[in-house]
C-alpha positions in Angstrom: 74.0 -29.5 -13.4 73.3 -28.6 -9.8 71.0 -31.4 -8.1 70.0 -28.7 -5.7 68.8 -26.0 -7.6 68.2 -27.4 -11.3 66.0 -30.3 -12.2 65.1 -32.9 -9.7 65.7 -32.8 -6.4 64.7 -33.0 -2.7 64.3 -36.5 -2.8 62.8 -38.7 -0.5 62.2 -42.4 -0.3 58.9 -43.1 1.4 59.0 -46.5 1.0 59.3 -49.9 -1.0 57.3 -52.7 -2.6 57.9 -55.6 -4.9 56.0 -57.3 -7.8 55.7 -60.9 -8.4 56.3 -63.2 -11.4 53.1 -62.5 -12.6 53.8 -58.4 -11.9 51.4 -58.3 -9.1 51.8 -56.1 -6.4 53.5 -57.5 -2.9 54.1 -55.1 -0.3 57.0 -57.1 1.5 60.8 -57.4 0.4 61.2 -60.5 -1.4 63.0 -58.7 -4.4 65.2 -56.2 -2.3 69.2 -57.2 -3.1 72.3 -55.6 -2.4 75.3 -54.3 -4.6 78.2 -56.7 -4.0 81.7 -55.3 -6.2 82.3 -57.7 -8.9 86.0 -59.4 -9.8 88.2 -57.0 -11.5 88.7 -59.4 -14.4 84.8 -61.1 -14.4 83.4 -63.5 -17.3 79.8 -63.6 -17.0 77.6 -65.7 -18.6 74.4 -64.3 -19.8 72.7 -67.0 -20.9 73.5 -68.8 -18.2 69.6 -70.1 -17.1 68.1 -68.4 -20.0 66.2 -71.5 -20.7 64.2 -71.3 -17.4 63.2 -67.3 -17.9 60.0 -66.1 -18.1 59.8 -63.2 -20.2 56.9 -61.0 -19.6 54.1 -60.4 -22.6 55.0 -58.2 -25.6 52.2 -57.8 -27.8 50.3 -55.2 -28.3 50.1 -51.7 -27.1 49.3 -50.9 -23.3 48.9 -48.2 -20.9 52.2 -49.4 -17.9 49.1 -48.8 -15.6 49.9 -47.0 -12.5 47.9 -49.4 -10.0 50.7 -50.8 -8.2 51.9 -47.4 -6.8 48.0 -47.0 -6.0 48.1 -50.1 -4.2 51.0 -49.1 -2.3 49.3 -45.9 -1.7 46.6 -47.6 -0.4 48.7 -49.8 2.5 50.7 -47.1 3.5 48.3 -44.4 4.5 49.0 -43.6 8.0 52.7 -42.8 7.2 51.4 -40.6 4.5 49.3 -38.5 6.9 51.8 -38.6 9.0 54.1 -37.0 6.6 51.5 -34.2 5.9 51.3 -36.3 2.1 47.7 -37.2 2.6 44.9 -34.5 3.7 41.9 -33.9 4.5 40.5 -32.2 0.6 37.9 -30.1 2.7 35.6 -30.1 5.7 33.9 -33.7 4.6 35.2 -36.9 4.8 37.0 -36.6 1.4 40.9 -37.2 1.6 43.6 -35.7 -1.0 47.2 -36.0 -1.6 49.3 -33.2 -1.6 51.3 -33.9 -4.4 51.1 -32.3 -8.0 51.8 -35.0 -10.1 51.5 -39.2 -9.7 53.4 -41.1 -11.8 55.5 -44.5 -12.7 59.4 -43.0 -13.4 59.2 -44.2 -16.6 56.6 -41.9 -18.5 58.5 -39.4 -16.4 61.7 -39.8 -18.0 60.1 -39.9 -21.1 59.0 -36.5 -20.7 62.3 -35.7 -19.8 64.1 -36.9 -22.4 61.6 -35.0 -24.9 63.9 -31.9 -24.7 66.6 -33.8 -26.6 64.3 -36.7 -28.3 62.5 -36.5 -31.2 60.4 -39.8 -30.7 56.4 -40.0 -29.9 55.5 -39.7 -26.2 51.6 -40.9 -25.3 49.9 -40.7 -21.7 47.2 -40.7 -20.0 45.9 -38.1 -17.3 43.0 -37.9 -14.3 42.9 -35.1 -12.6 41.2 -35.1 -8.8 41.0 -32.5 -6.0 44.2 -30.8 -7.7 46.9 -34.1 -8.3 46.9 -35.5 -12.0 47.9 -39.2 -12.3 49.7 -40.3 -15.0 50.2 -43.0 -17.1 52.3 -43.9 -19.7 51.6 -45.8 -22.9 53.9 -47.5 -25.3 54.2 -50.4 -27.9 55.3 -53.0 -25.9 56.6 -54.6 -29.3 58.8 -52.0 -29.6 60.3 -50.8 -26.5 61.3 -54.2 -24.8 64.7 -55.6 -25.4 65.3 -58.9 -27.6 66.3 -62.0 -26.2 69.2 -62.7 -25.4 69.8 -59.0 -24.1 66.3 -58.8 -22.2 67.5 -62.0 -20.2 71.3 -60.5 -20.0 70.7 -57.6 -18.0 68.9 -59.3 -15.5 71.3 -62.0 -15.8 73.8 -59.2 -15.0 72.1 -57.8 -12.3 72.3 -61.5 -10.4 76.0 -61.7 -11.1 76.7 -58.5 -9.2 73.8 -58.6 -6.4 72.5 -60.7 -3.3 69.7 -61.0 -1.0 71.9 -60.6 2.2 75.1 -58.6 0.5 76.8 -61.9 0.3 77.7 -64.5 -2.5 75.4 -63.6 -5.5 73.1 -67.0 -6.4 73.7 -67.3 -10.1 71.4 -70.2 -10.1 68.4 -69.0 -8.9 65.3 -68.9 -12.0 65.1 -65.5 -13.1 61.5 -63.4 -13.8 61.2 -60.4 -15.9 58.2 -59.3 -13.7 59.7 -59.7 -10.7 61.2 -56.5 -9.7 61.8 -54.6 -6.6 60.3 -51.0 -6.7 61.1 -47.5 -4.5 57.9 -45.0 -4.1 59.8 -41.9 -3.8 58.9 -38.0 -3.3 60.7 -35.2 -5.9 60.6 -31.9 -6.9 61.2 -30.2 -9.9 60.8 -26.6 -10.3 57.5 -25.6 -8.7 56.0 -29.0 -9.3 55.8 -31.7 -6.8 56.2 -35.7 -7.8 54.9 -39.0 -5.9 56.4 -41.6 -8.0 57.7 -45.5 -8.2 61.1 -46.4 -10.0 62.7 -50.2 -10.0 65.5 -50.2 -7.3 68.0 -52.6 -8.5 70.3 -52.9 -5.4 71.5 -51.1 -2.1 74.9 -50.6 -0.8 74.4 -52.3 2.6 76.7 -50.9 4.7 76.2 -47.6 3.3 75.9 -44.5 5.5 73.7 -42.5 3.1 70.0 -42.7 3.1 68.0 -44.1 0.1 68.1 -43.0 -2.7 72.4 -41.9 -2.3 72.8 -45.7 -1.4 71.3 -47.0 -4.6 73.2 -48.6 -7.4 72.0 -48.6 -10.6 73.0 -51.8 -12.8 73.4 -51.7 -16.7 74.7 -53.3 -19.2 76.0 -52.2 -22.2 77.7 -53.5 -25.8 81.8 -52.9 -25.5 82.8 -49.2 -27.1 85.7 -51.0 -29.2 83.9 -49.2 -32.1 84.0 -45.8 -32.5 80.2 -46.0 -34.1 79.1 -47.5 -31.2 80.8 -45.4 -29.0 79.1 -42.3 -30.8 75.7 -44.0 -29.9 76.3 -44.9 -26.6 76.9 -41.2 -25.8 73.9 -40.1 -28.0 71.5 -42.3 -27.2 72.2 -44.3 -23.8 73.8 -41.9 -21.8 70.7 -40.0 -22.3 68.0 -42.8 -21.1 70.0 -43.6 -18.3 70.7 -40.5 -17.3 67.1 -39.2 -17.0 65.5 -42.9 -15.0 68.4 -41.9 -12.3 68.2 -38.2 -12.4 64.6 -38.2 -11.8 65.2 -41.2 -8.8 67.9 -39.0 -7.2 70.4 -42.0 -8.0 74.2 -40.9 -8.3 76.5 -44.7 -9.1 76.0 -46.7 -11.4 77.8 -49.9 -12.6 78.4 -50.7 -15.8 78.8 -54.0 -17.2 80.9 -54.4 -20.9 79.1 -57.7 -22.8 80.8 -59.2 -25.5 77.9 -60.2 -27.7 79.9 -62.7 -29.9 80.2 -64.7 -26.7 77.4 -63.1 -24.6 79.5 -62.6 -21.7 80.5 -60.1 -19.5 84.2 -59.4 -19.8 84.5 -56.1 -17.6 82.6 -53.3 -15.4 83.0 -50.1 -14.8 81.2 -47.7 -12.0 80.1 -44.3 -13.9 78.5 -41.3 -12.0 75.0 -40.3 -13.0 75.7 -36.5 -12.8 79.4 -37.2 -15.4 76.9 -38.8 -17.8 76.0 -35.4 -19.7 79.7 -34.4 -19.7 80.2 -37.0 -22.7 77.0 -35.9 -24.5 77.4 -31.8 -24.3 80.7 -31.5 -25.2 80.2 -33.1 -28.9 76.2 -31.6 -29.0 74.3 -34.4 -29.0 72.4 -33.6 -25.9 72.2 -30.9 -23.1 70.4 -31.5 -19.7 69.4 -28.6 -18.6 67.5 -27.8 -22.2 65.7 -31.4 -21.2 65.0 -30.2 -17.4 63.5 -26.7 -19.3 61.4 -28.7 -21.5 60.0 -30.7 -19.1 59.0 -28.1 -16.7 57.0 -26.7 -20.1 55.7 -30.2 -21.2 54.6 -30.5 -17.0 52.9 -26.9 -17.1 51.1 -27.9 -20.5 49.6 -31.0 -18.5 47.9 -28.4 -15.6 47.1 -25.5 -18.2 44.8 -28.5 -20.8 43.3 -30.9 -18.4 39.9 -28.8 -17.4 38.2 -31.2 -15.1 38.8 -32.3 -11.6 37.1 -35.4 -12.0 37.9 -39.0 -11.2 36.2 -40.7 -13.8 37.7 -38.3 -16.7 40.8 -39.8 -18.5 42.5 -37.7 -21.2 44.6 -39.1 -24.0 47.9 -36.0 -24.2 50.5 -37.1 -26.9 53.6 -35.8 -28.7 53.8 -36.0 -32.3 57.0 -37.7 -33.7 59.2 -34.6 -35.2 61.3 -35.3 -38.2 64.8 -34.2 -37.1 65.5 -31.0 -39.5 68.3 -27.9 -39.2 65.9 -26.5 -36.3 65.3 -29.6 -34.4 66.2 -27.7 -31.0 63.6 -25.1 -32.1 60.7 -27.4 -32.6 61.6 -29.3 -29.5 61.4 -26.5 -27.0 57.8 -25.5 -28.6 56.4 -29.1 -28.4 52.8 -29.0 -27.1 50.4 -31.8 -26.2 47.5 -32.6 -28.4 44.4 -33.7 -26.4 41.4 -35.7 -26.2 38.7 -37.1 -23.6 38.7 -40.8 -24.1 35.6 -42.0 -24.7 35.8 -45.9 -23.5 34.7 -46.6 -19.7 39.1 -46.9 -19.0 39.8 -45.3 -15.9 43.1 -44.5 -13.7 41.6 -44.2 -10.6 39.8 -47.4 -10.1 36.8 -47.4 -7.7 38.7 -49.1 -4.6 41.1 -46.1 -4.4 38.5 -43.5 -4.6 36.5 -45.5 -1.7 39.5 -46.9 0.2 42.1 -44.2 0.2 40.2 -40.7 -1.0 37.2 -41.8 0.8 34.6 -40.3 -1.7 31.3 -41.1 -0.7 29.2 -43.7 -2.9 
């Protein structure tokens, strides 16, 4: 797949922010780290710490709310004018973004991954002076990782990153909130994107500019199986493929556990764009169907959602398909179901609309 003419591209990084242990937004650097190249023969512990780590909350099912790119939004106004990103929405006072969609990368690899997954996607959109915001919703319950393998790939990602590019701190208490997050600017077909994704490291003395400087980290049960080889190019390459895709990020390192011993006993750096290679050639999945489906599923968002209005929030989901002989056939005609909701939730909370779009109480 061509970057440049199919699927995501014309990225830009506008800027950064991090979240705390509590996964409130900061808008400093405190998590930003940097790749450094592990041993060739490394034997990392992951549950080295584990018994300081503070795991986020799992119950329940909740919207992954979109107010920290708002936020960001919010303290970084001038460069967005600047950029001609922010504009004036008409003669009055009344500001705009000139962006079609706003989104956490997460609910937008979702969508992507719809074109090859068969599994229930539910968000929810405002629409206001022509940009829909959207926000994901999943079962917290079932999407996070279990200990110890929630703990591991953060553990992992210590093991083979630094604050300064330096010797990583192995030692240092380790928060699943605290993550470091890129706001970033993307196009797919005629559709524009404003949207955060978690930046696990930098090559520091990279020439590229963000995002070609960014370094994925991942870890992944060893392929000594040939089972769990099939999986890991059904399933995996497929989710990490569309988070980096959609980010504009190209390397990504690889780290092999051992899950009788829960170390790490080797690494490997892959290439984002090789991932579908592995997947098309045995028919398990094909990017460019995903990229066509998502341009649909994207086009169904702007056709249903009939009112510009801040304060309207519309519940869109896709139905769970059983997988049947014309599986490829019911995914390309997936459509959103839709409904006002009728609770006083909204997106846009009343700060933004007064702070940053400058609607008049």
């Amino acid at each position: 797949m061509a970057s440049n003419d199919v699927g995501f591209h014309d990225h830009v990084v506008l800027g950064t922010f991090s979240t705390d242990e509590d996964q409130n937004y900061c808008n400093d650097l405190r998590n930003r780290r940097f790749f450094v190249e592990p041993d060739d023969r490394p034997n990392f512990d992951l549950l080295h710490g584990i018994d300081d780590y503070v795991d986020r909350d799992h119950s329940g099912v909740q919207p992954t709310s979109l107010t920290p790119v708002l936020e960001w939004i919010r303290d970084h106004q001038k460069e967005l004018k600047e950029k001609g990103i922010m504009k004036p929405a008409g003669k009055g006072p009344e500001m705009k973004l000139d962006v079609d969609f706003v989104a956490r990368r997460g609910i937008l690899a979702r969508l992507l991954r719809a074109g090859n997954d068969a599994e229930e996607v539910d968000l929810m959109v405002t629409r206001y002076h022509g940009t829909y915001y959207l926000e994901g919703v999943k079962d917290l319950r079932l999407n996070e990782a279990p200990q110890p393998l929630g703990f591991g790939g953060k553990k992992f990602q210590q093991y083979v990153t630094s604050v300064d590019g330096g010797q990583p701190d192995i030692d240092q208490p380790i928060y699943a909130s605290s993550s470091y997050y890129s706001i970033t600017k993307g196009k797919c077909g005629d559709h524009t994107f404003l949207f955060s994704g978690e930046t696990v490291a930098e090559r520091k003395d990279a020439v590229e500019r963000p995002p070609m400087n960014y370094v994925d980290v991942k870890t992944n049960k060893d392929l000594s199986e040939y089972r769990l080889k099939q999986n890991f190019i059904r399933y995996k390459t497929l989710r990490w493929w569309s988070q980096n895709h959609i980010s504009g990020v190209s390397d990504i390192v690889v780290g092999w556990r051992d899950d009788k011993r829960n170390v790490v006993t080797s690494t490997e750096m892959m290439k984002n764009e090789d991932l579908p290679n592995k997947a098309v050639g045995q028919g398990f999945w094909d990017p460019e169907l995903c990229v066509s489906n998502f341009l649909s599923l994207v086009a169904d968002i702007r056709k249903k959602i009939p009112d510009d209005d801040p304060s309207a929030v519309f519940c869109m989901g896709l139905k769970k398909l059983e997988i049947r002989r014309d599986i490829r056939r019911q995914l390309k005609a997936r459509r959103f179901s839709f409904r006002r909701k009728e609770d006083d939730y909204v997106i846009l909370k009343d700060w933004y609309l007064r702070d940053v779009l400058k609607v008049p109480e």
